[in-house]
VOPAGU-2260 file (C-alpha; in pm, 1 decimal, decimal comma):
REM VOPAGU-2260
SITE   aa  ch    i         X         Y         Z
SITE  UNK   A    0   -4387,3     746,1    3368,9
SITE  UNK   A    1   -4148,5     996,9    3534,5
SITE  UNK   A    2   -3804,4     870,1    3463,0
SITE  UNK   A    3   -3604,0    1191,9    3576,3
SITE  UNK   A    4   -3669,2    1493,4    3754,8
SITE  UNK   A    5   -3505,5    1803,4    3643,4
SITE  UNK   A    6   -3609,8    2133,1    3528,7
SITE  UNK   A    7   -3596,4    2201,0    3145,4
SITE  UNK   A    8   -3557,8    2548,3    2958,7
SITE  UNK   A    9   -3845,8    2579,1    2724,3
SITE  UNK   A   10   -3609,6    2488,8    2383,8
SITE  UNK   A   11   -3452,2    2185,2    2542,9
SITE  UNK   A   12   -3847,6    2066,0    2634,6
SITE  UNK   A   13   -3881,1    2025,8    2269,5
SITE  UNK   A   14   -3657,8    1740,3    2241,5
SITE  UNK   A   15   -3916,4    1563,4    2414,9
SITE  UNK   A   16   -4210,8    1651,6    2253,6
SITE  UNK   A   17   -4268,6    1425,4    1897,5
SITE  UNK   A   18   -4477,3    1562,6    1621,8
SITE  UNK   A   19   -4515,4    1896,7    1695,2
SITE  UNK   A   20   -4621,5    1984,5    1364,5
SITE  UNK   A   21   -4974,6    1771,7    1475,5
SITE  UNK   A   22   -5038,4    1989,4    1819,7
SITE  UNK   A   23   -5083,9    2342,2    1648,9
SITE  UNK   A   24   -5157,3    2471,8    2022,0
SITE  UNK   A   25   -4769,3    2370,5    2085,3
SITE  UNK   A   26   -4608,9    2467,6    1795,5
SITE  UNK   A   27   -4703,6    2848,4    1839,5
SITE  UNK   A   28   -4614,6    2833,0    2220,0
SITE  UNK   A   29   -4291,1    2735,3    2123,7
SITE  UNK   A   30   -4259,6    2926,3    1792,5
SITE  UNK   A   31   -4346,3    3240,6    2065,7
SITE  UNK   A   32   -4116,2    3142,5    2318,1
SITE  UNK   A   33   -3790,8    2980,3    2190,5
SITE  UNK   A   34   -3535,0    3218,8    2128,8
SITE  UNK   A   35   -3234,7    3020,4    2089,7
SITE  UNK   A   36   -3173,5    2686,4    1921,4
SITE  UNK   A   37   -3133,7    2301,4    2127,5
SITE  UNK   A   38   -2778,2    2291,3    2105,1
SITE  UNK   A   39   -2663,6    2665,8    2201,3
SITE  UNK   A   40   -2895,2    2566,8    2495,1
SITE  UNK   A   41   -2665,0    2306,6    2575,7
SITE  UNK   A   42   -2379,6    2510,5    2485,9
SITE  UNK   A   43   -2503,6    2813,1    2785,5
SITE  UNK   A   44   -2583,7    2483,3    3007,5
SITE  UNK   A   45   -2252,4    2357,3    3008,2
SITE  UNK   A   46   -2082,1    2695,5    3076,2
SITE  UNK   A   47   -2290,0    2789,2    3351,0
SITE  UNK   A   48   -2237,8    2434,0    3538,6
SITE  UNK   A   49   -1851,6    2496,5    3499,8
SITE  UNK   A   50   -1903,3    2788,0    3685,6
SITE  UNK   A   51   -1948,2    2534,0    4004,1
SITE  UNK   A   52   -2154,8    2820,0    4189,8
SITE  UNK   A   53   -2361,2    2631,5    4470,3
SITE  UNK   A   54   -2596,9    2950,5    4451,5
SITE  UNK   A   55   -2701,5    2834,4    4064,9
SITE  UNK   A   56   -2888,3    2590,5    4030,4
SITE  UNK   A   57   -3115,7    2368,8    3777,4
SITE  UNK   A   58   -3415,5    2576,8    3799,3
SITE  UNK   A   59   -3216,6    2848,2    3746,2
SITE  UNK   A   60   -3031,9    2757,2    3441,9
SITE  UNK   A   61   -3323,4    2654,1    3320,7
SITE  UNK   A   62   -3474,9    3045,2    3335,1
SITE  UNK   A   63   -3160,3    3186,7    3204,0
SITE  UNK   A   64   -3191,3    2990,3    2908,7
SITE  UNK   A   65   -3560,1    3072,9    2854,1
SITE  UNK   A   66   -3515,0    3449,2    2924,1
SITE  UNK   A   67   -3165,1    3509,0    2795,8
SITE  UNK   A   68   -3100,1    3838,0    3054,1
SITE  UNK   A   69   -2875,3    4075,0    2909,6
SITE  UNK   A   70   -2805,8    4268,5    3235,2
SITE  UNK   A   71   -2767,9    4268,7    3586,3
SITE  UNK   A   72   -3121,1    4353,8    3676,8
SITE  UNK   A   73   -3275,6    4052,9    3524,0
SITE  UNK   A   74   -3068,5    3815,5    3625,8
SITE  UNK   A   75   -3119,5    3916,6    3967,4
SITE  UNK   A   76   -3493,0    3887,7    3880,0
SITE  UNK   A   77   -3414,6    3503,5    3836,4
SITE  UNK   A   78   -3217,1    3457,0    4152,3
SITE  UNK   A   79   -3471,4    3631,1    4375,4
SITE  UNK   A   80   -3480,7    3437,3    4661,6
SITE  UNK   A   81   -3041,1    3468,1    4688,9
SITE  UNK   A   82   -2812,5    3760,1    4560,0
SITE  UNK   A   83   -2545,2    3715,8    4345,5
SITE  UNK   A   84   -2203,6    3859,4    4370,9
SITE  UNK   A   85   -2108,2    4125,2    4144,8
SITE  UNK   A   86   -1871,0    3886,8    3945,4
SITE  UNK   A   87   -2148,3    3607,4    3941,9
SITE  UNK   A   88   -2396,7    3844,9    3807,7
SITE  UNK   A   89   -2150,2    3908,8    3535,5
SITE  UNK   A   90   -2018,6    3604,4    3460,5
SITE  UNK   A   91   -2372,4    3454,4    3352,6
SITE  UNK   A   92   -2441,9    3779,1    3176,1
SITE  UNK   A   93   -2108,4    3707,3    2938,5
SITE  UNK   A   94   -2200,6    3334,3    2881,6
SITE  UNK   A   95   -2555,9    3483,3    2783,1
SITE  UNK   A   96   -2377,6    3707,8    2527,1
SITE  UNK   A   97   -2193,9    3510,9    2429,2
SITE  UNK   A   98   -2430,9    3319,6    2229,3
């Protein structure tokens, strides 16, 4: 049953998903693809929503967490369908980097 609708970064998808450990298949997706732990996920979340930016949103966080850009040109690969201001761009680029 679909309680709630919103997009999820790949590490905060795990804290859905019991027993891992028994669908190998999983596991190594994850193992590949996680590259920060659950709660400096939350951490990057959090900052990012202060930010109050109408142009970011869910599905967007959600890719910044799972590809952690560390400069302006992939971030704007993320946002491709808007631009970002300059000071935009770099404010999601110091929350990045700063975890």
């Amino acid at each position: 049953m679909i309680i709630d609708k919103k997009p999820l970064a790949i590490v905060e998808a795990l804290d859905y998903i019991k027993d891992l450990d028994d669908k190998p298949v999983l596991k190594e997706y994850f193992d590949k693809f996680v590259k920060i732990k659950s709660k400096e996920a939350e951490e990057i979340r959090k900052k990012i929503t202060s930010l109050n930016s109408p142009k970011i949103r869910d599905e967007h966080i959600a890719k910044i967490i799972d590809l952690m850009p560390k400069d302006s040109e992939s971030v704007n690969k993320i946002f491709l369908e808007l631009s970002l201001s300059e000071e935009e761009t770099k404010s999601l680029i110091d929350i990045v980097k700063g975890n």
